[in-house]
C-alpha positions as CSV (number, residue, x, y, z in Angstrom):
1,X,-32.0,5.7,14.7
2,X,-29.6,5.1,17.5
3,X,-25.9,4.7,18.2
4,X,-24.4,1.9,19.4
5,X,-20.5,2.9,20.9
6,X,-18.4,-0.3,21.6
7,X,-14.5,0.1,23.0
8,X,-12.4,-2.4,21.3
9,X,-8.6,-2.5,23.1
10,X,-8.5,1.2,23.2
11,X,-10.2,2.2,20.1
12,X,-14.1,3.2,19.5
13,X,-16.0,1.2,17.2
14,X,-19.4,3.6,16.2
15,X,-22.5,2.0,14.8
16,X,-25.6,3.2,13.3
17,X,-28.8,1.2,13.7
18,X,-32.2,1.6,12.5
19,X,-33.4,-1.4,15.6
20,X,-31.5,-4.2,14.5
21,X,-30.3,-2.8,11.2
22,X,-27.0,-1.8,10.9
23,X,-27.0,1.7,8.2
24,X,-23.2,2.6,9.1
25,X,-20.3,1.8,11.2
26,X,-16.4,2.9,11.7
27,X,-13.9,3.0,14.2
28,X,-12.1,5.4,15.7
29,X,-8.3,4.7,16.0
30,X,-7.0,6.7,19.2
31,X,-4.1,4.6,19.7
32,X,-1.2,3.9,17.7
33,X,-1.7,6.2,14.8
34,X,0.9,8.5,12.9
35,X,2.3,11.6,14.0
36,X,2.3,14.5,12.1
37,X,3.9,17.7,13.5
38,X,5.2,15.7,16.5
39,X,1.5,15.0,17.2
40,X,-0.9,11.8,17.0
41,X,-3.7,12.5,14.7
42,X,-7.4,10.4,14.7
43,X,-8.0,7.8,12.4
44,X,-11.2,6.3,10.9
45,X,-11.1,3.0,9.7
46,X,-13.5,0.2,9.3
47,X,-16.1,3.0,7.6
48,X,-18.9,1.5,5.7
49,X,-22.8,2.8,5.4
50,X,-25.6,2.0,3.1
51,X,-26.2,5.5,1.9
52,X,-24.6,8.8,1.7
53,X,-26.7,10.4,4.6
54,X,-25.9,7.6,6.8
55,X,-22.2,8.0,5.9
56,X,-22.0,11.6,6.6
57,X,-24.0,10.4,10.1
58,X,-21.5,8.7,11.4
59,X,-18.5,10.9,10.3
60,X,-20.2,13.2,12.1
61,X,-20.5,11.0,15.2
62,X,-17.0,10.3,14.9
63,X,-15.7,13.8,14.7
64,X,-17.3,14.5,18.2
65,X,-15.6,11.3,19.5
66,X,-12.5,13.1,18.4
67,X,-13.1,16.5,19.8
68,X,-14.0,14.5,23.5
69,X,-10.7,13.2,23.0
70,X,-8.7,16.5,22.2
71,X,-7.8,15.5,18.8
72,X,-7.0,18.3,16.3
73,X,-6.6,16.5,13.2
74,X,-8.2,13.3,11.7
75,X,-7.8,11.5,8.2
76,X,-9.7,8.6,6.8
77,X,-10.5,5.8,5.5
78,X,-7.5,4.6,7.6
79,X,-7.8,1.4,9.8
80,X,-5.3,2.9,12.1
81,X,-2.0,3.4,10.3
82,X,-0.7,3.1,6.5
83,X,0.1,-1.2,7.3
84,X,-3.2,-1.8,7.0
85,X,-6.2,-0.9,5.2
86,X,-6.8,2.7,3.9
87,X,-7.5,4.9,1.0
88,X,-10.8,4.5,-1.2
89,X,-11.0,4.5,-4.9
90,X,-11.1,7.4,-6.5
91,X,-11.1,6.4,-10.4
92,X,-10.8,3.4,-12.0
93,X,-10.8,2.7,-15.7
94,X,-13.2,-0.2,-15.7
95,X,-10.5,-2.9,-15.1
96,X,-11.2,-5.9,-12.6
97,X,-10.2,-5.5,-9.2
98,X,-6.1,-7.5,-8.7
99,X,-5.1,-9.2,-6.0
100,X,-4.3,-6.7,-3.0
101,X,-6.3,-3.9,-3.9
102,X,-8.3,-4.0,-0.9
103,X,-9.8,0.1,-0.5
104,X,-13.0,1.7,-0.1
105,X,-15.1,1.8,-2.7
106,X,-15.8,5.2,-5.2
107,X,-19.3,6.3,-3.3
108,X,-17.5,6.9,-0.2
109,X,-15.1,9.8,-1.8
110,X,-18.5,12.2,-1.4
111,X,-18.9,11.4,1.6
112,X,-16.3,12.3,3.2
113,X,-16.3,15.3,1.1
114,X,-19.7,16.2,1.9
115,X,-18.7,15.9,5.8
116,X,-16.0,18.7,5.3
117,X,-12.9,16.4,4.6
118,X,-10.4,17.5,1.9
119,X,-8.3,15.4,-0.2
120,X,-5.2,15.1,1.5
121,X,-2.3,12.7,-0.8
122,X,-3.9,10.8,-3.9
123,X,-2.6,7.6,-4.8
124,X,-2.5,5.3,-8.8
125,X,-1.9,2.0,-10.1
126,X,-0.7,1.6,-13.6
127,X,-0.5,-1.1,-15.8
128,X,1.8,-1.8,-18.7
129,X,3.1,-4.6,-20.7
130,X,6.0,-6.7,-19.5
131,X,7.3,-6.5,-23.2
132,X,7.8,-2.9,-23.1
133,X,10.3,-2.8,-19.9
134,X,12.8,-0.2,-19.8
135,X,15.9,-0.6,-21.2
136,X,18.9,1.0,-22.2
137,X,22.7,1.8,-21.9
138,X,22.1,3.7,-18.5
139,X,20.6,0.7,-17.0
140,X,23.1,-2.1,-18.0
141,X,26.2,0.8,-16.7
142,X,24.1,0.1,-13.4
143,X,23.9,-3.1,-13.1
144,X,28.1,-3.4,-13.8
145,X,28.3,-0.2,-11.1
146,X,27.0,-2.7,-8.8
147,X,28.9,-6.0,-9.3
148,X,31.6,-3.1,-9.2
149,X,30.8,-2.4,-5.5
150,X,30.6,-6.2,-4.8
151,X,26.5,-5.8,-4.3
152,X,24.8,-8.8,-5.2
153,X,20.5,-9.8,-6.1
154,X,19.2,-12.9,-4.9
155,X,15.9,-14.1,-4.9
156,X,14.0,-14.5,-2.1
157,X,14.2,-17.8,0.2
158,X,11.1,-19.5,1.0
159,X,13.2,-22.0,2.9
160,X,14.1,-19.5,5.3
161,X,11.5,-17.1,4.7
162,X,11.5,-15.6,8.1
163,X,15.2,-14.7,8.2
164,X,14.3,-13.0,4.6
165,X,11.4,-11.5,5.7
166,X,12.9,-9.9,8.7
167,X,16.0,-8.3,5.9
168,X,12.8,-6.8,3.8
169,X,11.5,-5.8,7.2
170,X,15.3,-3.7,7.9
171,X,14.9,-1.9,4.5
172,X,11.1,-1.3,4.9
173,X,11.2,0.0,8.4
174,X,14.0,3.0,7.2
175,X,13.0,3.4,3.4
176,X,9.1,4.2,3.9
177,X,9.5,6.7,7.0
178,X,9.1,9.1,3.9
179,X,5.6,8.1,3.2
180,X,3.1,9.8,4.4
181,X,1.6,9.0,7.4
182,X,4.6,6.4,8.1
183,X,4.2,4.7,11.2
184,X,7.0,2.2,12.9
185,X,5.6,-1.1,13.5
186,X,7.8,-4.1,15.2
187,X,8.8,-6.5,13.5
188,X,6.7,-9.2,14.6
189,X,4.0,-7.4,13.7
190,X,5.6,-6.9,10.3
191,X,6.0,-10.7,10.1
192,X,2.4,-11.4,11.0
193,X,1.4,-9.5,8.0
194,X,3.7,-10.3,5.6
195,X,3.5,-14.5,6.3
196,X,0.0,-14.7,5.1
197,X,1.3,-13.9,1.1
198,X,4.8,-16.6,1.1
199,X,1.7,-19.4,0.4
200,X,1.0,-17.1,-3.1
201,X,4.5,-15.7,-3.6
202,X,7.5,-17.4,-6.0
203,X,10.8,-16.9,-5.1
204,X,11.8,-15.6,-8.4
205,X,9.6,-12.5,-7.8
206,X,10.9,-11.4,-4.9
207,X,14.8,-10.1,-4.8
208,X,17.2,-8.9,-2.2
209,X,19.9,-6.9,-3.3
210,X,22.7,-7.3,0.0
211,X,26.4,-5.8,-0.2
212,X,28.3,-8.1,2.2
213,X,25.6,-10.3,3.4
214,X,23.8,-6.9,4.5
215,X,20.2,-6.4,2.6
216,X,20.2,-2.8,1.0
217,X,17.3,-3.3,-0.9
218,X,14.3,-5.6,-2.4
219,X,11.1,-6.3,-5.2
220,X,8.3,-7.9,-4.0
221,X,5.7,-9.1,-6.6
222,X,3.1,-11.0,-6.5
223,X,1.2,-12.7,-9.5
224,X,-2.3,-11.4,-9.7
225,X,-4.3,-14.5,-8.8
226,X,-7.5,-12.6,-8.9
227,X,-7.8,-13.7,-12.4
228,X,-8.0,-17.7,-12.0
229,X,-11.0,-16.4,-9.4
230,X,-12.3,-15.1,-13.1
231,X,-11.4,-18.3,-15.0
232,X,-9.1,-16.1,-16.8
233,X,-5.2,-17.0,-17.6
234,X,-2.6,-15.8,-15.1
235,X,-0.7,-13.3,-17.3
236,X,-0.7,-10.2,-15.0
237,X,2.6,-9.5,-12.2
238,X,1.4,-7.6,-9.5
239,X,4.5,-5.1,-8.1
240,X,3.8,-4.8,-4.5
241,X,6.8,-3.0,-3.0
242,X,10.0,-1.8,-3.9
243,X,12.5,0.0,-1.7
244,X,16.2,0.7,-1.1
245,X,18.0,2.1,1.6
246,X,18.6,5.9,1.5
247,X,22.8,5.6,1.1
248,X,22.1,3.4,-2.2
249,X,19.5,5.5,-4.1
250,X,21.9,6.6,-6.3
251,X,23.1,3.4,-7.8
252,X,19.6,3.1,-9.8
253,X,19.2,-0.4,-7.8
254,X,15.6,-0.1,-8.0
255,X,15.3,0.0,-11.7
256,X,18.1,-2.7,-11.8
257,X,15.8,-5.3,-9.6
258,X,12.8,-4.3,-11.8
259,X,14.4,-5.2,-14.7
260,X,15.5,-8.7,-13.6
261,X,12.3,-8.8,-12.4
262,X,10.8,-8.4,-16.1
263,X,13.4,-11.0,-17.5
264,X,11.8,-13.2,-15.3
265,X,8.5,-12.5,-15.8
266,X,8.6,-13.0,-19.5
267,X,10.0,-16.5,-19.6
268,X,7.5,-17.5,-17.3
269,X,5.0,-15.8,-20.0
270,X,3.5,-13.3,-18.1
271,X,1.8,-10.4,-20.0
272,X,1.4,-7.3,-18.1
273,X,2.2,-5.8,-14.8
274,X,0.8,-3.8,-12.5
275,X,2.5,-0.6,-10.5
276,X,0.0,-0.8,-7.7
277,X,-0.5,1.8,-4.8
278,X,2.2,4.7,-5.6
279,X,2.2,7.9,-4.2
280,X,1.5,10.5,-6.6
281,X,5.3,12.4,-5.4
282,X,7.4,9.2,-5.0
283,X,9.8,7.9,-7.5
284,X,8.3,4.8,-8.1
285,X,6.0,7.1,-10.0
286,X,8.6,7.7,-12.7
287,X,9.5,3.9,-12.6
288,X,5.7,3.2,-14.3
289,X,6.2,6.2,-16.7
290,X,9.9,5.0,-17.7
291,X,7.9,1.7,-18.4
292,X,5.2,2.6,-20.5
293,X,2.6,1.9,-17.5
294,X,-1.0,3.4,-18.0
295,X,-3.0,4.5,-15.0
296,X,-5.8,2.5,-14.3
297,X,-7.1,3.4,-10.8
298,X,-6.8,6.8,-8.6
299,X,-7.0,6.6,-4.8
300,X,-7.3,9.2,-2.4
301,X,-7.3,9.9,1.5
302,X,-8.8,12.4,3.4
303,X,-8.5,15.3,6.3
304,X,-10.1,17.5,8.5
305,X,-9.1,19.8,11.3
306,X,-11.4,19.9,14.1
């Protein structure tokens, strides 16, 4: 067995080859990645191997990569920041993959494990029933609080998606520096990203809440089109993102735009939703609980000082 090292604009893509067979292969992300403690940590991304011992190979070759380059820290699977792709399943409950729910698969979990990596933040999507949406007093005292304060929810402009995008872009880029391993992006590269979904999305699943023109906060949903790949009925509403600016948490604006959000999806006879990709600390978590959602899939990431 040999390693082949390719650079690829600034980054170090590792393979393992048996001759012309390829048993593994990642990249190492030197460039661009978080900060944590006011220092840039390694990534792996791009990790895939045929077998457990050819996994914990090229960990292993990747960690020395690392150390060449003084890096103390390094986390995987990550594909260089938290934009793109990263995590790997940790549990499902048998359900068919949705639309999205691009991650590593379950055998990789061991080995990073077995190559000295330790769970770092762990990750669930949950599923409920559109019927059982929250609801109460509380909620409909929120939604008057905010016609109160003039704050208005539109849906989302395919027209003009770019101006649109580029609002959910102003909310994004200040809501998630609280996730972990939040990196800034610019905005084109925020746009680039986002673009390739307006073919699949409908308007009416997608608000902005503004308060004098000014976006504040925003849903995005997609349906899960994963099941007409299955032949099945498209009954399931896939909740991508939501996420208000810090000054407005307290107006419950996020459970407000979910529930218009479930109005919608029920006279357009969708079934279930899915809560997909929440942080096991963040509040979105309580938003699934508060509407009967049921976990279906775990996902971790891992760590490892070197």
């Amino acid at each position: 067995m040999e390693y082949k090292i390719l650079n690829e604009n600034d980054n170090i893509k590792v393979i393992l080859l048996d001759g012309e067979k390829e048993l593994a292969k990642a990249t190492c992300y030197v460039k661009n990645t978080p900060i944590v403690n006011e220092k840039s940590i390694g990534c792996i991304g791009e990790f895939s191997s045929v077998s457990e011992e050819n996994g914990i190979l090229i960990l292993k070759k990747c960690e020395e990569i690392f150390k060449d380059k003084n890096e103390k820290f390094i986390v995987g699977p990550m594909n260089g920041n938290t934009w793109k792709k990263y995590r790997t399943m940790k549990w499902s409950n048998g359900d068919s993959l949705f639309l999205l729910e691009n991650v590593n698969p379950i055998e990789d979990n061991d080995i990073f494990i077995k190559s000295g990596f330790k769970e770092l933040y762990t990750y669930t999507s949950n599923k409920g029933l559109v019927e059982d949406a929250y609801t109460s007093k509380a909620l409909d005292i929120a939604r008057e609080k905010l016609k109160e304060k003039d704050i208005k929810i539109r849906k989302f402009n395919k027209q003009n998606y770019l101006e649109d995008l580029k609002k959910i872009y102003n909310v994004s880029k200040v809501s998630f520096t609280r996730n972990p391993f939040y990196t800034p992006i610019e905005e084109s590269e925020f746009l680039m990203q986002y673009e390739q979904y307006i073919n699949m999305v409908d308007e009416d699943f997608i608000l902005i809440a503004e308060k004098d023109g000014k976006e504040i906060a925003f849903i995005f949903c997609v349906p899960n089109f994963n099941e007409l790949k299955e032949n099945k009925p498209l009954k399931t509403l896939i909740l991508k993102t939501v996420a208000v600016l810090p000054e407005y948490e307290n107006l419950a604006i996020g459970n407000v735009l979910l529930s218009e959000i479930a109005n919608m999806a029920k006279q357009k006879n969708f079934k279930e939703w899915i809560f997909a990709f929440m942080y096991s600390n963040n509040t979105s978590q309580k938003m699934a609980k508060r509407n009967n959602a049921q976990i279906i899939r775990q996902y971790a990431i891992y760590g490892k000082e070197i």
